[in-house]
LOGU-475980 format. One record per residue: residue number from 1; residue in three letters; z negated, y negated, x negated of N, C-alpha, C in turn. Coordinates in nm, 2 decimals. Layout:
N
  nr rest   n_zz   n_yy   n_xx  ca_zz  ca_yy  ca_xx   c_zz   c_yy   c_xx
 NUM  Ala      Z      Y      X      Z      Y      X      Z      Y      X
...
END
This chain:
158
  nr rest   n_zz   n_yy   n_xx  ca_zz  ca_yy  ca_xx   c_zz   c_yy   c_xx
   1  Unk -13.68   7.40   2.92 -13.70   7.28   2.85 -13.61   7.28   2.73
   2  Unk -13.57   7.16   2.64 -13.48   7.21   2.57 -13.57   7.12   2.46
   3  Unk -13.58   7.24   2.34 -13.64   7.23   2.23 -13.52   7.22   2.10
   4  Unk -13.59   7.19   1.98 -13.49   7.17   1.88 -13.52   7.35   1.76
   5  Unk -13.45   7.37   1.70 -13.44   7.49   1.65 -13.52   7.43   1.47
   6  Unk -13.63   7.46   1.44 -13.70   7.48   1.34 -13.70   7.58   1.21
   7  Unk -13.69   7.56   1.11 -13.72   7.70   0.99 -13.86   7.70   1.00
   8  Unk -13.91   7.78   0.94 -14.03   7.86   0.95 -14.06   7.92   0.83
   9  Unk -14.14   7.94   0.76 -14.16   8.01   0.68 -14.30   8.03   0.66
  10  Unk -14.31   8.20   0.58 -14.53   8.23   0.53 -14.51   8.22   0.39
  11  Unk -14.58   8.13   0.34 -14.61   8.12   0.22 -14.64   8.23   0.09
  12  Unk -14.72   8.34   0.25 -14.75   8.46   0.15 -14.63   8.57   0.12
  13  Unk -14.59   8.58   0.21 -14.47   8.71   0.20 -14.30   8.61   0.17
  14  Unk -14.35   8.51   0.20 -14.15   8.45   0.23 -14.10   8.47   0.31
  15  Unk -14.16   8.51   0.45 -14.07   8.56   0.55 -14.03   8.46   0.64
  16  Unk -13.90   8.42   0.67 -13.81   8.34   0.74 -13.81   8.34   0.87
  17  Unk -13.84   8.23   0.99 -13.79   8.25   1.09 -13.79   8.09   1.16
  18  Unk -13.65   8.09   1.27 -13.68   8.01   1.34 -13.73   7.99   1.49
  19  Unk -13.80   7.91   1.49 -13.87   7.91   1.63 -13.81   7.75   1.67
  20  Unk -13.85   7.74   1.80 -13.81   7.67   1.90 -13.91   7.55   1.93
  21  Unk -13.89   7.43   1.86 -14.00   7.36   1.85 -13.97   7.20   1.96
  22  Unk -14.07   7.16   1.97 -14.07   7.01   2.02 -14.00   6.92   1.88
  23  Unk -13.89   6.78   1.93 -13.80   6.76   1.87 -13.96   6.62   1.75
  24  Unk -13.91   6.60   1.63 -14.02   6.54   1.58 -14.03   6.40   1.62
  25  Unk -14.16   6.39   1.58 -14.22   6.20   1.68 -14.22   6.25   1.84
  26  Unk -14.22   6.32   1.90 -14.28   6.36   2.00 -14.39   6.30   2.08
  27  Unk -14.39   6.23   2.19 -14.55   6.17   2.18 -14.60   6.27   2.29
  28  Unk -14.72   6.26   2.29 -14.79   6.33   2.45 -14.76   6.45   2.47
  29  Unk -14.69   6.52   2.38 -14.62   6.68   2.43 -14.68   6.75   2.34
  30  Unk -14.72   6.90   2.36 -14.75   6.97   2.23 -14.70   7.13   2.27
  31  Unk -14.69   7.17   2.16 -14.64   7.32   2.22 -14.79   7.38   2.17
  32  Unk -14.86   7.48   2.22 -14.97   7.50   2.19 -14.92   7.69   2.13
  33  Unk -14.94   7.76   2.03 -14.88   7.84   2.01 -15.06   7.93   2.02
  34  Unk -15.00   8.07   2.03 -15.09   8.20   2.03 -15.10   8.24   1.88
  35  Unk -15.15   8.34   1.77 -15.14   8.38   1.69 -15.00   8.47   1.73
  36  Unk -15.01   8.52   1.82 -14.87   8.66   1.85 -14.77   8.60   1.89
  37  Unk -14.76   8.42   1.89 -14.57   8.42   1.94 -14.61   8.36   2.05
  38  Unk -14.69   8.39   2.16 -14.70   8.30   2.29 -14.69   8.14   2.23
  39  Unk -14.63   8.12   2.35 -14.65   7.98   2.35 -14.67   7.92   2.48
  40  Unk -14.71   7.80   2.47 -14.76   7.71   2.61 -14.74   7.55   2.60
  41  Unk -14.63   7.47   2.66 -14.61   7.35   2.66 -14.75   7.33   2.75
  42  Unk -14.79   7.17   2.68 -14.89   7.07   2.76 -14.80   6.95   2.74
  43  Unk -14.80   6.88   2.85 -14.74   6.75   2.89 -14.90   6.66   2.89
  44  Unk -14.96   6.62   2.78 -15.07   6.60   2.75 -15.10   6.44   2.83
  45  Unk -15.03   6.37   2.87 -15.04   6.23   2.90 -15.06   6.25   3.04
  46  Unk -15.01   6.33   3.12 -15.07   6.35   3.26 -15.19   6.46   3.32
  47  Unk -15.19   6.58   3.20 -15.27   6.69   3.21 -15.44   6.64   3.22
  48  Unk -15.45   6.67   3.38 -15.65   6.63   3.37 -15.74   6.72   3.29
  49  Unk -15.70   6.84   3.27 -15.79   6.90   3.18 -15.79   6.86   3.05
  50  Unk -15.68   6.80   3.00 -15.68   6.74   2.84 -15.75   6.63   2.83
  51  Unk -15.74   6.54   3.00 -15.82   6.42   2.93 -15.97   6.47   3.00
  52  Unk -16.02   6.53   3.05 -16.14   6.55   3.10 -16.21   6.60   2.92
  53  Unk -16.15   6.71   2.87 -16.20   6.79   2.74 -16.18   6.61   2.68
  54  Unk -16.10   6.55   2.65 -16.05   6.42   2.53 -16.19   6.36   2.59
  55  Unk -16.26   6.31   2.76 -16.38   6.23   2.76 -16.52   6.30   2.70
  56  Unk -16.49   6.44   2.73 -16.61   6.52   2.66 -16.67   6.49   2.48
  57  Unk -16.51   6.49   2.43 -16.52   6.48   2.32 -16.60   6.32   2.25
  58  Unk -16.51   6.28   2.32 -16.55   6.08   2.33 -16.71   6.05   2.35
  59  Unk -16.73   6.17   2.42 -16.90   6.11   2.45 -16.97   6.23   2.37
  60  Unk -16.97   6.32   2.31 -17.02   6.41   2.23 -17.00   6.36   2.09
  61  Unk -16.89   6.21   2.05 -16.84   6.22   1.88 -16.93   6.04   1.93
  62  Unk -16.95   6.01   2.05 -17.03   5.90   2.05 -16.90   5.78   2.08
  63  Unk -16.78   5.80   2.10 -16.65   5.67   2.14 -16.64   5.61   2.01
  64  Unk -16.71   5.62   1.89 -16.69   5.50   1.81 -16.57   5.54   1.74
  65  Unk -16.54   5.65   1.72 -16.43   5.71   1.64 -16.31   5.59   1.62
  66  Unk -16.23   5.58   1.54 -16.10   5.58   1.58 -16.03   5.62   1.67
  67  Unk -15.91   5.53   1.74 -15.84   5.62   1.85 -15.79   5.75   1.74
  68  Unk -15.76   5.77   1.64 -15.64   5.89   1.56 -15.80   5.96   1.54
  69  Unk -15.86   5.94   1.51 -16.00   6.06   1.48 -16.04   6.14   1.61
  70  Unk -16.03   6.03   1.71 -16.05   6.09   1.88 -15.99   6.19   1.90
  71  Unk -15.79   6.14   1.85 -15.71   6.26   1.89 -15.73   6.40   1.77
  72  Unk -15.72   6.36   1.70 -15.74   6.42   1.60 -15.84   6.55   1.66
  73  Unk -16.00   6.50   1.66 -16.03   6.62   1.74 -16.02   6.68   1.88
  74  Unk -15.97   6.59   1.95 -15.89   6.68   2.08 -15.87   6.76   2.06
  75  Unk -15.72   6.76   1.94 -15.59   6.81   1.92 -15.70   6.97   1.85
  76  Unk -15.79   6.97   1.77 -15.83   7.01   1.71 -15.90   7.18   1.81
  77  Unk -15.94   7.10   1.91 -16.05   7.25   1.94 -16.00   7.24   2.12
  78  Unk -15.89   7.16   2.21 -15.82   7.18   2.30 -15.78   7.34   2.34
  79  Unk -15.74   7.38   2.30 -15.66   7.51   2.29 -15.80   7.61   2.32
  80  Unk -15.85   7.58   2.24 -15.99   7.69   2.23 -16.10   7.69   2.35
  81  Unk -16.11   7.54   2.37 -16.25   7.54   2.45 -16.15   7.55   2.61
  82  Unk -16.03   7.50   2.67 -16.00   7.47   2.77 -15.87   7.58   2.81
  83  Unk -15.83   7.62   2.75 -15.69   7.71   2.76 -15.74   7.90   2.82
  84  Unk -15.66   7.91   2.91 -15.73   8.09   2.89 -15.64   8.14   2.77
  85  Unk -15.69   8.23   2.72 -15.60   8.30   2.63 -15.45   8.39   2.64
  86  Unk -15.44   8.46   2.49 -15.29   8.47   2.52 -15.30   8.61   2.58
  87  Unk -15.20   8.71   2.63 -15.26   8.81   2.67 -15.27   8.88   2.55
  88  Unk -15.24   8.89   2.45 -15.31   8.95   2.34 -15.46   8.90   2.28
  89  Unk -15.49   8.79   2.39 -15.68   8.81   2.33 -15.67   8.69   2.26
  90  Unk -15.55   8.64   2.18 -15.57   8.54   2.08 -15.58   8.36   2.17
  91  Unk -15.67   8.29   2.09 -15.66   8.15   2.20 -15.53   8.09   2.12
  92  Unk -15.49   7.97   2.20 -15.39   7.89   2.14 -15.44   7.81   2.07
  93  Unk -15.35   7.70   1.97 -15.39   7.62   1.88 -15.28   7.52   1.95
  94  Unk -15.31   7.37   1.94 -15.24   7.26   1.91 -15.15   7.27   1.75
  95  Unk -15.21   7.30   1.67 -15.17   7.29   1.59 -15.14   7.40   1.45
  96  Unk -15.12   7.46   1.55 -15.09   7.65   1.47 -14.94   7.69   1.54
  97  Unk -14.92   7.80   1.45 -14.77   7.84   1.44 -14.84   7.97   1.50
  98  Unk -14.73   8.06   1.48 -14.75   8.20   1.52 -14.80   8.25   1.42
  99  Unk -14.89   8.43   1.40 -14.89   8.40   1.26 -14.75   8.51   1.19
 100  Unk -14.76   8.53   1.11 -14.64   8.55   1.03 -14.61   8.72   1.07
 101  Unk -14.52   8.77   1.14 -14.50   8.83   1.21 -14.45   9.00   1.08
 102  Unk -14.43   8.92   0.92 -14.37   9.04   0.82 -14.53   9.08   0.74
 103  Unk -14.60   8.99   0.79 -14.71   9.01   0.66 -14.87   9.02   0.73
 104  Unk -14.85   8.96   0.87 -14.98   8.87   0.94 -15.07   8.85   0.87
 105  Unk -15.04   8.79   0.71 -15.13   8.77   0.65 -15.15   8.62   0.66
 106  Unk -15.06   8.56   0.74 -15.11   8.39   0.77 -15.02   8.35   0.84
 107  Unk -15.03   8.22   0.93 -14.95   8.14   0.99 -14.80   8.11   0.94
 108  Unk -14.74   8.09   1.00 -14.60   8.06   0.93 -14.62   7.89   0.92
 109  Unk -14.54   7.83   0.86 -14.58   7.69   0.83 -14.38   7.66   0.85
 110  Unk -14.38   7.51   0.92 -14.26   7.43   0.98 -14.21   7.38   0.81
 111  Unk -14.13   7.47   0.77 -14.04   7.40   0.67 -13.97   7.28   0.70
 112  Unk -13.86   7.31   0.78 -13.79   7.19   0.82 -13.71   7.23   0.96
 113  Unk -13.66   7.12   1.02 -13.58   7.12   1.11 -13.45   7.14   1.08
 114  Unk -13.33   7.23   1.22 -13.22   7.23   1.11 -13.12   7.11   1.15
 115  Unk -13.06   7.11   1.05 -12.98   7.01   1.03 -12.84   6.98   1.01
 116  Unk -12.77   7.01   1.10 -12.75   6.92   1.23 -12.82   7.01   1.33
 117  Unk -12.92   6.96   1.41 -13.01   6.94   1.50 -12.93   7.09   1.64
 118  Unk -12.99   7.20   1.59 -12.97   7.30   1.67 -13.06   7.30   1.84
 119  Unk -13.03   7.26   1.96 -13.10   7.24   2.06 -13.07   7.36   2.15
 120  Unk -13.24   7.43   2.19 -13.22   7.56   2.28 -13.30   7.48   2.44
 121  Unk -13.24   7.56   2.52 -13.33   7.58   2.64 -13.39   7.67   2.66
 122  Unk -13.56   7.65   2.69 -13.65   7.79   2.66 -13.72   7.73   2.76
 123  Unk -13.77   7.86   2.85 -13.83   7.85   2.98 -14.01   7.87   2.92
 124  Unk -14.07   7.77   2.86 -14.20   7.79   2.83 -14.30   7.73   2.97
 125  Unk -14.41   7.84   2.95 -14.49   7.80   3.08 -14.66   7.68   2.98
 126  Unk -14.65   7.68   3.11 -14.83   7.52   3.10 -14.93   7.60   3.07
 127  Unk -14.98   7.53   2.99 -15.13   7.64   2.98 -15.21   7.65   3.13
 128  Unk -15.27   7.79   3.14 -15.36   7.78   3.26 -15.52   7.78   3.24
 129  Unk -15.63   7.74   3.31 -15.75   7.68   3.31 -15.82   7.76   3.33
 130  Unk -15.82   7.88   3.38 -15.85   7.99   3.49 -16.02   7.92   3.48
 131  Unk -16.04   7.99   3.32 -16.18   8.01   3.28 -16.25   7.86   3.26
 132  Unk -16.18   7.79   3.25 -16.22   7.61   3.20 -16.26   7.60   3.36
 133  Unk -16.21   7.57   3.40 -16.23   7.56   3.57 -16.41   7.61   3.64
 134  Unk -16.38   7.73   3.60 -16.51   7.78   3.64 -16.62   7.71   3.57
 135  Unk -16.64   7.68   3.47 -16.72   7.67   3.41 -16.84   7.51   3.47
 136  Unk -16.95   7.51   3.48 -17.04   7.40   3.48 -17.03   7.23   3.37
 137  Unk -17.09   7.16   3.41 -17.02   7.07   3.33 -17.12   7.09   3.22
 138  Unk -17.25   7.16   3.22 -17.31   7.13   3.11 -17.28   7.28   3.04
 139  Unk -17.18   7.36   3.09 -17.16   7.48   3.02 -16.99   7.43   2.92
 140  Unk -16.93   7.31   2.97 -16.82   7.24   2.93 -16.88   7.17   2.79
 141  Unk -16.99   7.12   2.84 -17.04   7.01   2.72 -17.05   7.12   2.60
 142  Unk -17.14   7.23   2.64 -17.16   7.28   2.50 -17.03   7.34   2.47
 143  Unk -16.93   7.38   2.53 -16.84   7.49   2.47 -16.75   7.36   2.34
 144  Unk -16.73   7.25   2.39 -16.70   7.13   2.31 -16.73   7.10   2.17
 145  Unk -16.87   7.10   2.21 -16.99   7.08   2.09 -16.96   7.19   1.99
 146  Unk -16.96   7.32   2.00 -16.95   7.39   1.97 -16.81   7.40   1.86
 147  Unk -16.70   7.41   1.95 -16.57   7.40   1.93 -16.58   7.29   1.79
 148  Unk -16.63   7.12   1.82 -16.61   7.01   1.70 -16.70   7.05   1.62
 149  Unk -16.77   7.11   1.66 -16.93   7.17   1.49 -16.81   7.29   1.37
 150  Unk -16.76   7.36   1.45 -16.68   7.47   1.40 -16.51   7.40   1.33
 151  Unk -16.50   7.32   1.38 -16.33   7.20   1.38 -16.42   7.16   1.23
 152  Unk -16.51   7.06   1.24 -16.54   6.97   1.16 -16.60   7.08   1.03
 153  Unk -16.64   7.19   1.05 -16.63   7.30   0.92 -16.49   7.32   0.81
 154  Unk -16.39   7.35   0.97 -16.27   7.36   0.91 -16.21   7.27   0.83
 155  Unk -16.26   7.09   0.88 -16.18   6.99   0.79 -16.24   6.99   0.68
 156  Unk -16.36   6.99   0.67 -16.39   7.02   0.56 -16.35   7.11   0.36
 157  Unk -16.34   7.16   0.47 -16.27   7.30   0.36 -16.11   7.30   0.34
 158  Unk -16.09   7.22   0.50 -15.86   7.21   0.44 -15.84   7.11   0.37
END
């Protein structure tokens, strides 16, 4: 798939790097990254496990939300409740970087795009279900529940 070439940087150490990102304004696509570097494209607009977790959410947050609060927690606890992990153990995030590979003292954070617009071809795979799959629908409901009680700690404090 051909991605656009991103700077990277950790806030803690300064350590530099570019990764291979989705080009920006992107709709429906996400790269879902590991703590260790894995990554995993979802093509989110056709994927049934994203909207099966998106109706869980909708009837666990009650539908009144906002559509952007809806996504918002999707985007939020997706990766965790529905994805198997990376093979290093770590789950993916919608919205996490790798973490900082000089210091692993934190995520690297998207400085900027480069400019003029560096485009790679990178063979990223789909996330897989293995363990989402198996699971019961009322063992789904709670892993959800769970997932937005622990999300909605986190907004709190970011």
């Amino acid at each position: 798939m051909k991605l656009v070439l991103a700077h990277c940087v950790c806030h803690i150490c300064k350590y530099q790097a570019e990764l291979a990102m989705l080009p920006p304004d992107t709709y429906g696509e996400f790269l879902l990254w590991g703590e260790g570097g894995q990554c995993r494209y979802l093509l989110a607009l056709t994927d049934a496990v994203y909207a099966e977790v998106g109706d869980i959410v909708d009837e666990i947050t009650g539908g009144g939300e906002s559509g952007w609060e809806s996504a918002d927690n999707l985007q939020r606890v997706f990766g965790v409740v529905a994805c198997d992990k990376a093979a290093d153990g770590e789950s993916f995030g919608i919205r996490r970087l790798p973490r900082c590979p000089g210091c692993q003292g934190s995520p690297l954070s998207l400085d900027r795009y480069t400019n003029p617009a560096v485009i790679v071809d990178v063979d990223v795979p789909s996330p897989s279900y293995h363990g989402w799959k198996q699971l019961s629908s009322e063992d789904k409901r709670k892993r959800v529940g769970e997932a937005l009680r622990a999300a909605a700690v986190g907004k709190a404090v970011s």
